[in-house]
C-alpha angles and dihedrals in degrees: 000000000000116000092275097056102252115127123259127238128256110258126203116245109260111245116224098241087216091056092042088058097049082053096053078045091064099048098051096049093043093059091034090055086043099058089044095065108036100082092065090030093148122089104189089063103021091064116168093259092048091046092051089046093058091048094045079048097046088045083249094135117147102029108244096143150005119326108282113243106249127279116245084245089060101051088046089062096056086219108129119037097195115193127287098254087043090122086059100056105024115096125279085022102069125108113161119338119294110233120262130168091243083067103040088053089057096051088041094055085049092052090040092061094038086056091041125017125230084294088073113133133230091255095056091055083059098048086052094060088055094055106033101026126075111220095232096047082067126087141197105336104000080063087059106046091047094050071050104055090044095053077061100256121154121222136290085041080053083077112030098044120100083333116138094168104067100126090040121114111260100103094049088056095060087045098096103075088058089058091049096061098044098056095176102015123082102166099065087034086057082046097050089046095045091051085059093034094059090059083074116001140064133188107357102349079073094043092053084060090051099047100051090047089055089037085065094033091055093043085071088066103013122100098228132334092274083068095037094048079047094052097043091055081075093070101053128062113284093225098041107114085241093076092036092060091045092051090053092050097051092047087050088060090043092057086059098245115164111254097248090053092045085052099045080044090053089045089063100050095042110017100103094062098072151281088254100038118112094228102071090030098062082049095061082040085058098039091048094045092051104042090043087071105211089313121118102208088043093054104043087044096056089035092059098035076063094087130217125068081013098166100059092034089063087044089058100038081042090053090056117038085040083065091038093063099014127227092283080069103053118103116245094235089077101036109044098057091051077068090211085278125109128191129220154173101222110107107260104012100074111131094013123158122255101216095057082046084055083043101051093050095050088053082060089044097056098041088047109118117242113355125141126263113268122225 
């Protein structure tokens, strides 16, 4: 009430201009990471070796900007096959970001809490899917759990029935927009992500959603990701074969072993799980955020020169180390060609700017309860 007794009107939360920008930071990197690695997005034939050939091949070595278009003398020798949208996200040929499901789950984790606030459940998450989410722009078990929605199943049955993807990496994919909102704060961030994680995934395939959520989250107050991949393990069980994967990583970059040998050692604790799964992914995210280094350029490029689900690899190890340095930080290089434009698949949102996205996130940021104070 003011002093003479009229009500007062409603005021919008004040957003931290340093934290907006670290937003804006995650965005950015996470679709810039993204579009680097979307052209060689199969990793049982984009191997590392493979990857690094290509770039040897296409004078890309070392790694500053998007993935060059193939030579003449590339395509004559019938060696890569890039994916199909690869003129649309290789350098000199970028105008605006291409649409990939990494992205629209982002925008549709932003519309999901401004519908619903951070007391959303995990049905309305579901419902959400159903209005906003074509069926064929959705992959391995966010497939399922839609044909499952649809055949009128309630989660958790959304993700255990007929699912043979459970532990595979799409969660983690649509954890980003959770950490965003909880600058400060990864355990609410690792909480917000597991309530969407549980509509399709189980085990770690939840976990990996949890701890990429608590990951961004911890960037806005950590000192670097050493210290933010140290904080989210906090948010995960200490015994999933998720942390236990991080932890190796990390001990293998303690020990001072070059990236490339880490990774081959990785390979061979996780590789036969799968090129999708979340477990050897979060170790090539691990592996890219600590050898990078604090860079930007330096962390997307080995993310991505990791090899397997390389695309969203590069989104997450973008997200981070995008709030890690903020989008003021961001070389140019990765940001102008995105022409402040996305595209996407979720109904309504196609062709949206990224910076009201960024805005938009940072509105939800600064009216979430609780949280620490960014730096």
């Amino acid at each position: 009430m003011t002093p003479s007794g009229m009500p007062t009107e409603p005021t919008e939360p004040r957003k931290n201009p340093r934290t907006a920008d670290r937003i804006l930071g995650g965005w950015l990197g996470r679709i810039a990471g993204n579009m680097l690695g979307k052209p060689v997005e199969r990793g049982d034939y984009w191997t590392r070796e493979r990857i690094d050939r290509y770039l040897r091949l296409t004078g890309a070595l070392p790694l500053t900007d998007y993935l060059p278009e193939p030579t003449p003398d590339v395509v004559r020798t019938a060696e890569f096959e890039l994916r199909p949208e690869w003129r649309q996200c290789v350098r000199g040929r970028i105008h605006g970001s291409c649409r990939d499901d990494d992205i629209d789950y982002s925008i549709l984790g932003l519309h999901l809490l401004e519908t619903h606030g951070f007391g959303f459940t995990t049905e309305q998450v579901g419902e959400l899917w159903l209005l906003r989410l074509p069926y064929l722009q959705t992959f391995t078990a966010e497939r399922v759990a839609y044909r499952n929605l649809t055949a009128g199943l309630k989660p958790p049955l959304t993700a255990t029935y007929d699912n043979p993807y459970q532990e595979w990496i799409g969660a983690l994919i649509r954890a980003d927009v959770f950490g965003w909102t909880c600058p400060g704060d990864p355990r609410r961030a690792a909480s917000l992500a597991r309530r969407d994680a549980v509509l399709s995934h189980t085990g770690n395939g939840v976990y990996g959603a949890m701890w990429a959520a608590a990951t961004t989250a911890a960037a806005f107050t950590a000192a670097d990701a050493r210290e933010a991949l140290e904080t989210a393990l906090g948010s995960i069980p200490a015994s999933s074969r998720l942390a236990r994967t991080v932890r190796r990583t990390t001990a293998l970059y303690d020990s001072g072993l070059p990236w490339a040998d880490t990774l081959t050692a990785m390979e061979e604790e996780t590789g036969r799980l799968g090129w999708i799964h979340t477990v050897p992914n979060a170790a090539v995210i691990t592996a890219g955020l600590l050898y990078g280094g604090g860079d930007f350029t330096t962390t997307i490029a080995l993310t991505v020169r990791g090899g397997l689900d390389t695309d969203s690899n590069g989104a997450t190890a973008g997200s981070v180390a995008g709030v890690l340095c903020g989008a003021s930080g961001i070389p140019p290089q990765w940001t102008q060609p995105l022409e402040d434009r996305v595209r996407s698949a979720v109904f309504g949102f196609d062709g949206a700017r990224i910076g009201e996205l960024a805005d938009r996130t940072a509105r939800l940021a600064a009216a979430a309860p609780g949280g620490a104070t960014p730096r």
